[in-house]
C-alpha positions in Angstrom: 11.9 10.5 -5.8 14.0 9.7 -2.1 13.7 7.0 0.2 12.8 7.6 3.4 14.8 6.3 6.4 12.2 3.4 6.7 13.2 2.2 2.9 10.1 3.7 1.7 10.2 5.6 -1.7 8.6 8.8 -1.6 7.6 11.2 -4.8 4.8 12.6 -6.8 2.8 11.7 -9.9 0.9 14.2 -12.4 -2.9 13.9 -12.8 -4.3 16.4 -15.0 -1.7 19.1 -14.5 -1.3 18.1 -10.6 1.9 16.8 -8.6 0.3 13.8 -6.6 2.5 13.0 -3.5 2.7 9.1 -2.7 4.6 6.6 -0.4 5.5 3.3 -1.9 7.5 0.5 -0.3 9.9 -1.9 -1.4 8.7 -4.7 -4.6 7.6 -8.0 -3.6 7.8 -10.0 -6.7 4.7 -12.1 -7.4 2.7 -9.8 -5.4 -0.5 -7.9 -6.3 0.2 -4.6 -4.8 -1.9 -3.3 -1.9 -2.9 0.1 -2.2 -4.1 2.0 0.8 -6.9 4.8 0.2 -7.5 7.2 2.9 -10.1 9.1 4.5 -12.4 12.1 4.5 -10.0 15.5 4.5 -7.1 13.8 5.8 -3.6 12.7 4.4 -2.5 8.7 3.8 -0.2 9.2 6.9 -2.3 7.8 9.5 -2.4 4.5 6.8 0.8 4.0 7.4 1.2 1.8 10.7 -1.3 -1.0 9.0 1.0 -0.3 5.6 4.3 -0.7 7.2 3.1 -4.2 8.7 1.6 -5.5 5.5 5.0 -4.5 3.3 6.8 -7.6 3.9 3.9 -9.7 1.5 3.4 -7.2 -1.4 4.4 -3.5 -2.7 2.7 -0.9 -0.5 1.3 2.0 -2.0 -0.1 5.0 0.6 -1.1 8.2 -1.9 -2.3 11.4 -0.6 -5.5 11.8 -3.1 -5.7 15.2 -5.1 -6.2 17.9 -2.9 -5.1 16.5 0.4 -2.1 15.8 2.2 1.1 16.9 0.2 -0.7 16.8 -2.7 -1.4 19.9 -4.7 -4.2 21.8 -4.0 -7.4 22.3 -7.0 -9.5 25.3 -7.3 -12.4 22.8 -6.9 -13.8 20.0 -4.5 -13.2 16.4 -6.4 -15.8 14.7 -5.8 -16.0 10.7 -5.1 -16.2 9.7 -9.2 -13.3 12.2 -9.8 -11.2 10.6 -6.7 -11.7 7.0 -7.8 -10.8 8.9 -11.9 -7.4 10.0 -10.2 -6.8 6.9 -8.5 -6.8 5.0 -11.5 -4.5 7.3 -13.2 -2.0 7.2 -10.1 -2.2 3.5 -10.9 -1.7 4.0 -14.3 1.5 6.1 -13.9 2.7 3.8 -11.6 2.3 1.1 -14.0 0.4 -0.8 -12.1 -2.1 -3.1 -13.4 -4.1 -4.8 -10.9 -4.4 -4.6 -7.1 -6.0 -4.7 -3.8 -7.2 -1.9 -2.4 -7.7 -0.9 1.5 -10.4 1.8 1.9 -11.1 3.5 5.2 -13.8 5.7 6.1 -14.0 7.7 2.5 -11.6 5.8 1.2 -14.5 2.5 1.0 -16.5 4.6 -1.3 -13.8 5.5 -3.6 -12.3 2.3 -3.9 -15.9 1.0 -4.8 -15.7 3.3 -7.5 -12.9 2.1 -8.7 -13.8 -1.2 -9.2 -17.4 0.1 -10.1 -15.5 1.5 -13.3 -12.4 -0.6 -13.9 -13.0 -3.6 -12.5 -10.1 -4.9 -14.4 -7.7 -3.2 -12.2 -9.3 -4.6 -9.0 -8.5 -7.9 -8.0 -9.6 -7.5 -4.0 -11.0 -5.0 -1.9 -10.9 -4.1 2.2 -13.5 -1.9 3.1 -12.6 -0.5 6.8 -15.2 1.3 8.8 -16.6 2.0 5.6 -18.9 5.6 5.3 -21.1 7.1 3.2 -24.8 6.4 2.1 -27.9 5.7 3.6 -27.2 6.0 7.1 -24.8 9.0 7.5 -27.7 10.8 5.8 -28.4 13.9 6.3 -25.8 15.6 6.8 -26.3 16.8 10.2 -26.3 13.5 11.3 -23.5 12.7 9.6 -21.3 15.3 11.5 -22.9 14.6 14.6 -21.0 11.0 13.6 -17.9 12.3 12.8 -18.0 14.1 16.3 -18.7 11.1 18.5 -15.8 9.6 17.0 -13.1 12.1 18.2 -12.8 11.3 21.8 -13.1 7.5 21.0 -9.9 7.8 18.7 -6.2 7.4 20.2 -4.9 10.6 21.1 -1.8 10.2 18.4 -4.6 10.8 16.0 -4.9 14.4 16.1 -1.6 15.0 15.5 -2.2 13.5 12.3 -5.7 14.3 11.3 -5.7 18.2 12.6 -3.5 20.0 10.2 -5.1 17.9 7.4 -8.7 19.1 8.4 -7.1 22.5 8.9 -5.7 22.5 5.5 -8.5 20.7 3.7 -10.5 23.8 4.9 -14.4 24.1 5.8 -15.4 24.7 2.1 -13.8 21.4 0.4 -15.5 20.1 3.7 -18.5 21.3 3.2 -18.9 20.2 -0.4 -17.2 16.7 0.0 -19.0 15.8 2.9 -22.5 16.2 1.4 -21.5 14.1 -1.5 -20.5 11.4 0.5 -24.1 11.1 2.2 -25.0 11.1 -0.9 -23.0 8.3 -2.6 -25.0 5.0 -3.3 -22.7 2.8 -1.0 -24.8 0.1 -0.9 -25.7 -0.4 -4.2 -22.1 -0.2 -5.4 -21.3 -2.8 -2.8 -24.2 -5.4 -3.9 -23.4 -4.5 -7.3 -19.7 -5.6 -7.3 -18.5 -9.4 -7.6 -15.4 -8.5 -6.9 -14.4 -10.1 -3.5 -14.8 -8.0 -0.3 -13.8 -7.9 3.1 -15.8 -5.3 5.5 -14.0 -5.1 9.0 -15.6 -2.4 11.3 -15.4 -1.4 15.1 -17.0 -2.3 17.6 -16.8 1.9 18.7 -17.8 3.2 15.9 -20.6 6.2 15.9 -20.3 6.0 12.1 -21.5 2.2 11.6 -25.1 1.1 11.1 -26.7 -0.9 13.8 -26.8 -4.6 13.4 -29.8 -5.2 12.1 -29.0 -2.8 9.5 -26.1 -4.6 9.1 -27.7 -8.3 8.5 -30.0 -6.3 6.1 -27.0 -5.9 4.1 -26.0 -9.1 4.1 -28.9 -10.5 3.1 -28.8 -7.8 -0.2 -25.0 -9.0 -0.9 -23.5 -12.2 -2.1 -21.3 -14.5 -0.6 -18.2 -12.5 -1.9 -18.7 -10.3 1.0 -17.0 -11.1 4.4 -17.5 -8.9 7.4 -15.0 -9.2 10.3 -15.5 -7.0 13.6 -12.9 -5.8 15.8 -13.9 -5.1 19.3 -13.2 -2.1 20.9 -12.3 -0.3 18.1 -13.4 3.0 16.6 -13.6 4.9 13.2 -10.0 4.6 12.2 -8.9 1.3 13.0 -5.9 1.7 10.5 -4.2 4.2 12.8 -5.5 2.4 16.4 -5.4 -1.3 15.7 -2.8 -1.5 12.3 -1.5 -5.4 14.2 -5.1 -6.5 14.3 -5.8 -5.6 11.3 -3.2 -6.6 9.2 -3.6 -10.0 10.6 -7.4 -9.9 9.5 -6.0 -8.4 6.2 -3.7 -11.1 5.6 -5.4 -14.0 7.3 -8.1 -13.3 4.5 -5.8 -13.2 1.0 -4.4 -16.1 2.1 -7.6 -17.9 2.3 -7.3 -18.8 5.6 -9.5 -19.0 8.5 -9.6 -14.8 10.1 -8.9 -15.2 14.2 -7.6 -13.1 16.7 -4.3 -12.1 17.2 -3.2 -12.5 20.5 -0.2 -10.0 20.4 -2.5 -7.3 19.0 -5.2 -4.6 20.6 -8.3 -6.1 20.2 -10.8 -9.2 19.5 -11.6 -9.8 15.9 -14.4 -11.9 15.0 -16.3 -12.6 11.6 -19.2 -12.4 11.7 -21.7 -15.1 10.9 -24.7 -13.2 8.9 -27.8 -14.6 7.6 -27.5 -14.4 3.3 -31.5 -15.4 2.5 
């Protein structure tokens, strides 16, 4: 293990014969830990800016999943099960117990896994820009998606995302991105009673439309709160980490989600019809 020059601890964890590489900040006693799960082919670095701004309330934990990032490379695509599998034992080897997790894109799935099969562990999850399911199917469509979203991201973003797609390679891509239209998102997210915040963007070519969206609502139970930050796109972590943060924090404490004024954007919840 090191620490960074931001006071963040930096090392690697084994799942099943792997070296998992993760970034971790400083212990906030009497805390649940938040853990951030990242996206489709790309590393937890572009997690970080919402991270950094939600250390100062709880332990931070950014991993790079199995087969992305800095961590090791398998001879095989992990599918979404096997992801939310390691997770759990990246917790485990961590030691720790129970948490909140903070999905985006891929990273909504997985964590709904997670809870899916250890709900024990979960106490709170933050589903952002959530994908997967019904409506990126097939998966033409779902590239076609993934490709109006480039030019709507901020142009930091490829610096980030580029040489992980690069290194994720068009194979993993392949197989991983089928599965995902695949995944049964929606029932995993009616299913769960464990409490769930959905904040999306406004810009974003991989979100239903709204009457999909009330359709949802009506399906899911009052556990479920959807917040919507205009003018954002796909990976609001990365674009909007202030706004977010706020919303992130505005809704563990319980307390009313508004705007932040010193932020980019305008964050709403929205009111959705639940008969």
């Amino acid at each position: 293990m090191v620490v960074n020059a931001e006071g963040w601890t930096e090392g690697t964890v084994d799942v099943a014969g792997h070296p998992v590489f993760y970034r971790r900040s400083a212990d906030v006693p009497d805390a649940l830990p938040i853990v951030h799960v990242h996206g489709f082919a790309i590393s937890g670095t572009y997690l970080m800016p919402t991270a950094r701004r939600l250390a100062a309330r709880a332990t931070n934990l950014v991993p790079d999943l199995p087969g992305y990032g800095r961590s090791e490379r398998w001879d095989y695509t992990l599918g979404i099960p096997a992801l939310a599998n390691a997770l759990i034992r990246i917790l485990d080897s961590l030691e720790l117990e129970k948490v909140v997790l903070v999905g985006n894109s891929m990273g909504c799935p997985v964590s709904l896994e997670v809870a899916h099969s250890a709900p024990d562990r979960v106490d709170r999850i933050v589903l952002v820009s959530p994908a997967g399911g019904v409506h990126n199917q097939g998966l033409a469509r779902a590239i076609r998606q993934l490709a109006a979203d480039g030019p709507r991201e901020s142009r930091q973003m490829a610096r980030v995302a580029v040489p992980d797609y690069v290194r994720f390679g068009p194979i993993n891509t392949f197989h991983l991105f089928s599965e995902l239209t695949r995944f049964p998102s929606l029932e995993r997210i009616v299913a769960s009673a464990v409490p769930t915040l959905a904040v999306i963007g406004s810009r974003d070519p991989l979100m239903p439309p709204p009457t999909r969206v009330r359709e949802v609502s009506r399906m899911a139970g009052d556990h479920i709160t959807i917040a919507l930050i205009e003018g954002a796109a796909h990976a609001i972590n990365f674009s909007h980490p202030g706004e977010l943060a706020h919303v992130i924090g505005s809704w563990l404490d319980g307390v009313k989600i508004v705007d932040d004024p010193d932020s980019p954007g305008l964050t709403r919840v929205l009111q959705l019809p639940r008969d």
